[in-house]
C-alpha positions in Angstrom: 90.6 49.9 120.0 88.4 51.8 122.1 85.6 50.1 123.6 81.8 50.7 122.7 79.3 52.5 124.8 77.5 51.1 127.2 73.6 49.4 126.2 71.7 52.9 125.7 68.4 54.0 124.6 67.9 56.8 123.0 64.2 58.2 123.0 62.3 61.5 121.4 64.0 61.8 118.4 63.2 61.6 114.6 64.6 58.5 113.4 65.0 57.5 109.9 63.6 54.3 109.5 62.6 52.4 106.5 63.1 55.8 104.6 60.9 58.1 106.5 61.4 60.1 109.7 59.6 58.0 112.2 59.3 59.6 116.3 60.7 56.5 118.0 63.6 55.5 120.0 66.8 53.6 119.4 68.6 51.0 121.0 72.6 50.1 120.7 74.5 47.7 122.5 78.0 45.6 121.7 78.0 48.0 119.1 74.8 46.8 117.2 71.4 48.7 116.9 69.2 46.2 119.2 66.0 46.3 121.1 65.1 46.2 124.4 64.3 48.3 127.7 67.7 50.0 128.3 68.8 53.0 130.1 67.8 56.3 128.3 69.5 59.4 127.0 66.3 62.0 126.0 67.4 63.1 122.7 63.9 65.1 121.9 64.5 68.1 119.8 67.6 65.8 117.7 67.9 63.9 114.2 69.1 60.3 114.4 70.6 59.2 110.8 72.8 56.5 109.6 76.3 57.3 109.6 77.9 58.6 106.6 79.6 56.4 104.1 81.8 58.4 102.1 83.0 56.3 99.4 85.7 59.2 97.6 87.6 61.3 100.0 91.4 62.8 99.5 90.7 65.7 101.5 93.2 63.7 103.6 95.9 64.7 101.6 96.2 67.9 103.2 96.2 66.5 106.6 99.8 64.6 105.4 100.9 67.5 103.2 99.2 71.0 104.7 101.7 72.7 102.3 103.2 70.7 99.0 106.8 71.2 100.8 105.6 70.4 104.1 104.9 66.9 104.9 103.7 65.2 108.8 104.0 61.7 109.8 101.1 59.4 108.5 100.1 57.9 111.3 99.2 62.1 112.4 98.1 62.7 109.2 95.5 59.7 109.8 94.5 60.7 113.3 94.0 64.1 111.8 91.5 62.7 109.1 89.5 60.3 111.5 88.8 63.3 113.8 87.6 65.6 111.0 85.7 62.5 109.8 83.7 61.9 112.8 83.0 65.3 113.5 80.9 65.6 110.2 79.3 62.1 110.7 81.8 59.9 108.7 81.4 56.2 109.7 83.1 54.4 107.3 85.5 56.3 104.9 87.2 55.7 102.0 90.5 57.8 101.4 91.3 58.3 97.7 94.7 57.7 97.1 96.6 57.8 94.4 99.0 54.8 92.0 99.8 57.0 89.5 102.7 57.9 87.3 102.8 61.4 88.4 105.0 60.2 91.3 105.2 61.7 94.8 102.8 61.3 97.2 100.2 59.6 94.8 103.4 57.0 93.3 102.8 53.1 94.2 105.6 53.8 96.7 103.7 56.2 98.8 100.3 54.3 98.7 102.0 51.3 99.7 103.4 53.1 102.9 99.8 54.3 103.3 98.0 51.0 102.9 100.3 49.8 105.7 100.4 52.8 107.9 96.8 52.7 108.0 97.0 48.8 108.9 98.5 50.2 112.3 96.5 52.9 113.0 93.1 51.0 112.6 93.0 49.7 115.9 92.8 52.8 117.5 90.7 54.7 114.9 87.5 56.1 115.6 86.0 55.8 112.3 86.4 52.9 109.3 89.0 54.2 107.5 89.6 52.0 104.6 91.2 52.6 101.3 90.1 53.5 97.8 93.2 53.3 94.9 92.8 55.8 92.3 94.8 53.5 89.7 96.4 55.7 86.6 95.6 53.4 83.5 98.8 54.2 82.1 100.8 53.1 84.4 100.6 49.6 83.0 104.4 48.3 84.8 102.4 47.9 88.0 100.1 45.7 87.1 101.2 42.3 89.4 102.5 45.1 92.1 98.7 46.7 92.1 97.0 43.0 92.6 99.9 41.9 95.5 99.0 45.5 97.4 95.6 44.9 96.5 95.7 41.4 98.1 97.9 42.0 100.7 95.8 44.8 102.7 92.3 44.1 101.9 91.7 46.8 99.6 87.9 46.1 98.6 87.7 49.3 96.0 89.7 50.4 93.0 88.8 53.7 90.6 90.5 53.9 86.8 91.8 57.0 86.7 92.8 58.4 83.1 94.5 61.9 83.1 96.8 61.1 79.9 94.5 63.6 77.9 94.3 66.2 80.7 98.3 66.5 80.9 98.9 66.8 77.5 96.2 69.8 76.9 97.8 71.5 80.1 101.2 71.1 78.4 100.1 72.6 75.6 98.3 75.1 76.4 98.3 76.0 80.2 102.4 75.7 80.7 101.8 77.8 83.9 98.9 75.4 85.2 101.8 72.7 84.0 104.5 73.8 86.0 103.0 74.9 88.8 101.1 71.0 89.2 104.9 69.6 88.8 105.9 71.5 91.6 103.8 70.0 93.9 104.9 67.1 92.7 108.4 67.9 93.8 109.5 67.9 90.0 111.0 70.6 87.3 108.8 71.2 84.7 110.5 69.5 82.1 110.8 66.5 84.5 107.1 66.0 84.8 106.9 66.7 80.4 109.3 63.2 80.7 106.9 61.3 83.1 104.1 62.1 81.0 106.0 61.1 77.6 107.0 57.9 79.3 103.3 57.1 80.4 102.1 57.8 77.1 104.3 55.7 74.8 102.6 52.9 77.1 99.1 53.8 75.8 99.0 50.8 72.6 99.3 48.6 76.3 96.4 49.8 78.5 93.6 47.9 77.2 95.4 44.0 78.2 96.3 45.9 81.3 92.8 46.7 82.2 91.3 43.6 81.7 94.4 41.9 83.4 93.7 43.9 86.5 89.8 43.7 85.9 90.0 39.9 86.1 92.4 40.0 89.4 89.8 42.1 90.8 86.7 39.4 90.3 88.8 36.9 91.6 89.0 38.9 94.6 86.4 40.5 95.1 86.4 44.2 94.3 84.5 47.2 93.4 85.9 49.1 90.6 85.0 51.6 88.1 86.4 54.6 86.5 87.1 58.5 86.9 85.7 61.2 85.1 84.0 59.6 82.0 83.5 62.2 79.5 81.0 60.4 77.6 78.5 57.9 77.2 80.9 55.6 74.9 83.9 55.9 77.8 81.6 54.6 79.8 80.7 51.5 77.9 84.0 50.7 77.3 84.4 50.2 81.1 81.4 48.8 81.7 82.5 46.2 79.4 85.3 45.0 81.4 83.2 45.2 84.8 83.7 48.6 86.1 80.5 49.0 87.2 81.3 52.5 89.2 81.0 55.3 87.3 82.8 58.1 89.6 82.2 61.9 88.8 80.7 61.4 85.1 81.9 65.0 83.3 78.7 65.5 81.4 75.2 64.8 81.2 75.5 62.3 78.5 78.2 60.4 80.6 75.8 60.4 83.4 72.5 59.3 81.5 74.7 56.3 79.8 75.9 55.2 83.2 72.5 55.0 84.6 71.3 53.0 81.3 73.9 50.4 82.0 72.8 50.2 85.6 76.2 51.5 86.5 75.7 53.5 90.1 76.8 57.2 89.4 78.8 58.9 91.9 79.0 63.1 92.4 81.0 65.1 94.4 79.2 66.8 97.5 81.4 70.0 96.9 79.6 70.5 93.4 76.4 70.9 95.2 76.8 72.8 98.0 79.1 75.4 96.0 76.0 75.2 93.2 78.4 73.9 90.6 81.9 71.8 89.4 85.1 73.6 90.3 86.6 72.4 87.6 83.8 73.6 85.1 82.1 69.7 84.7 78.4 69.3 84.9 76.2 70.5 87.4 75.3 67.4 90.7 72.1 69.3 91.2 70.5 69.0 87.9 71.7 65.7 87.8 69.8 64.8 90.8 66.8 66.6 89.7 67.2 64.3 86.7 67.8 61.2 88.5 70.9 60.6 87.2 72.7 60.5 90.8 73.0 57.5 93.3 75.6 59.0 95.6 77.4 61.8 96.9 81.1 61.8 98.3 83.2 64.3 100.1 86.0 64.7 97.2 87.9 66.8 98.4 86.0 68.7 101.2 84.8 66.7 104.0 82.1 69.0 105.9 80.4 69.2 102.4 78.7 65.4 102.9 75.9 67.0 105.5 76.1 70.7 103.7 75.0 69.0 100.8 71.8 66.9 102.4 70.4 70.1 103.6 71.1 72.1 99.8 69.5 69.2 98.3 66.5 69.4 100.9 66.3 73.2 100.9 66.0 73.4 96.8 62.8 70.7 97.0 65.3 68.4 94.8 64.9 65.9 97.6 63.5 65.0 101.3 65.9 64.4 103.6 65.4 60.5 103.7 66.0 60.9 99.7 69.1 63.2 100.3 71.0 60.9 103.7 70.1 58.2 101.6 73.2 59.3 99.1 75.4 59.4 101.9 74.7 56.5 103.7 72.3 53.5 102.3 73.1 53.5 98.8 77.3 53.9 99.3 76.7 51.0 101.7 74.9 49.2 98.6 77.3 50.1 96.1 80.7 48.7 98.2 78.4 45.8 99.5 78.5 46.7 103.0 75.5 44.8 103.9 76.0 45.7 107.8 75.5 49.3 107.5 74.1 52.2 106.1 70.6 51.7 107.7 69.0 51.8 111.6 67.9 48.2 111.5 68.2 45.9 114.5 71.1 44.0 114.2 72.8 47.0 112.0 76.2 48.0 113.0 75.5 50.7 115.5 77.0 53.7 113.4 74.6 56.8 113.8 75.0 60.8 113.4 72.8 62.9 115.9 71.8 66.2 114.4 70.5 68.6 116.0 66.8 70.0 114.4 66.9 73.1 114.8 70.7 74.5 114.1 71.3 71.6 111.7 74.7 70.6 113.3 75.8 67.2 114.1 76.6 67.1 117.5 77.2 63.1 118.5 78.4 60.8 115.7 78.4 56.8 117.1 80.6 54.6 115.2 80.1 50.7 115.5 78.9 51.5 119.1 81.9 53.8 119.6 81.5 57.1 120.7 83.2 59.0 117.9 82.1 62.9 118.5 80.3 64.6 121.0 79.7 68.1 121.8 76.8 71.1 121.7 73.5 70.6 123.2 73.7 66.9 122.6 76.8 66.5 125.2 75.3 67.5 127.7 72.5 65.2 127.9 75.0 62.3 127.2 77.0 63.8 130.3 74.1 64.4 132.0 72.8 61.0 132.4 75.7 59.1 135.0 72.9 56.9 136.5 72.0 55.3 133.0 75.6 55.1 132.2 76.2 53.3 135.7 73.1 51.4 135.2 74.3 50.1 132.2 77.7 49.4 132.9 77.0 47.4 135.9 
């Protein structure tokens, strides 16, 4: 694993600090956020935030599979993600994988090999990689096989996915849409029509299957919640079994229902900076200017985390300490990660220097690991070899 930086000081920036920018430095050592008169790096003219928590990432996918035909070795694939990662600021990220019946690379088989190839490649990762499992309701066979996984590699954080609905409509109506999703599955069209006939005539079991899983998950000790609630009654049929989450609510109603229950509503980062849902689902923005949001995640486009702080800032939705606050404080909240998410002494030392006037991140410090650097921001790192001796003697 690589080793953390030296004890540095970093002076003249705006920090954010008890959630307001505050003109102070910063001190990191053993990888911890510390006080103390240590050698400096002048970062005047720079941001210094928390690091990112991205709770909902599968932008990784294309990283293993850049075309549907075209797969690369995990471990790569994982390399590939922790670099893009820490070059937008990631600290701690969650990759969104699939235990589906749609098979392929989102089948139990392929996020087992996952879980455990990202097992080897954590000790020489540069950012937190950890696992969220997107679990398909209806695959109810799996149910012992999802706890032992669970168990067996620390997962902390499961969403219940339910596209049951969504594939038979496509079927119906979209057979293009249909076909073209089995193919990147690997599968004929009337292959995937039999995997989604087979999940289906499982649907009278779903409910035991929940709550079986929903109890396991107490027992251990982790987060769930569901996918895409389309209204305010899906939602408290979740809530009642303790999946608090509720992950990319579809409408308005969904989203006001959630926060009534208390449950912490996650959007996509993508819906705001693009101004709207891809797929045609309610707006992030006006739900933040509702207060319907607690978090933003990367989804499916990584670089969107920061884009979306600054769209937030630059519509007067939020203030920045409002906006970071979504990526970084309140995700560290919701997956009870007490140790992060905040520039407290004693904090992990994971922090994102941004540069004030361009906007771009150009140093991202992960538990006291230099995980980026470059720009502006480089340089003065570079440029500072008698601190860096100082402090390494």
């Amino acid at each position: 694993m690589p080793l953390p930086l030296p004890p540095l000081r970093l002076t003249g920036a705006d920090i954010l600090r008890d959630g307001e920018m505050q003109r102070r430095s910063i001190a990191l050592e053993d990888g911890r956020l510390t006080r103390g008169p240590l050698p400096e790096v002048d970062l005047s003219g720079y941001l210094i935030l928390p690091g990112i928590i991205d709770l909902h990432g599968d932008g990784f996918e294309r990283h293993i599979f850049p075309r549907p035909s075209a797969n690369f070795p995990l471990a790569a694939g994982l390399a590939s993600t922790d670099r893009e990662a820490a070059a937008h600021g990631v600290t701690t990220a969650f990759l969104a994988q699939g235990w589906s019946w749609e098979g392929a690379h989102r089948s139990p088989d392929f996020a087992e090999g996952l879980m455990a190839a990202l097992d080897t490649y954590r000790l020489r990762a540069l950012t937190d990689l950890r696992i969220q499992i997107r679990a398909e309701v209806h695959l109810v066979d799996t149910s012992q096989r999802l706890i032992d996984a669970v168990r067996r590699h620390g997962i902390t954080y499961v969403i219940f996915n339910d596209h049951m609905e969504e594939a038979l409509e496509m079927q119906a109506t979209k057979p293009a849409d249909f076909a073209l999703w089995a193919k990147k599955l690997g599968r004929t069209a009337d292959e995937h029509v039999a995997s989604v006939e087979r999940a289906q005539a499982r649907s009278r079991e779903v409910p035991r299957h929940l709550c079986r899983l929903a109890e396991a998950f107490d027992e251990i000790g982790v987060v769930y919640g569901s996918h895409d609630d389309p209204d305010g009654e899906t939602r408290e049929r979740y809530s009642m079994i303790g999946a608090r989450v509720a992950e990319f609510p579809t409408s308005r109603r969904a989203a006001a229902a959630a926060r009534a229950m208390m449950s912490p509503v996650i959007m996509g980062a993508p819906n705001v900076v693009r101004g709207g849902s891809q797929s045609g689902n309610v707006s992030a923005a006006a739900l933040i200017a509702e207060g319907l949001v607690d978090a933003l995640v990367s989804d499916y486009h990584i670089p969107a985390l920061p884009l979306a702080v600054w769209a937030l800032v630059d519509k007067g939705l939020c203030t920045l300490p409002r906006a970071w606050a979504m990526i970084s404080s309140t995700p560290a909240e919701i997956l009870r990660l007490p140790d992060r998410g905040r520039l407290d002494p004693g904090m992990r030392a994971d922090l994102v220097v941004v540069n004030a006037a361009t906007r771009e991140i150009e140093a991202t410090i992960c538990g006291g690991r230099l995980s980026y650097l470059a720009g502006e921001a480089g340089r003065r790192f570079i440029a500072q070899p008698q601190a860096l001796r100082l402090a390494a003697e």
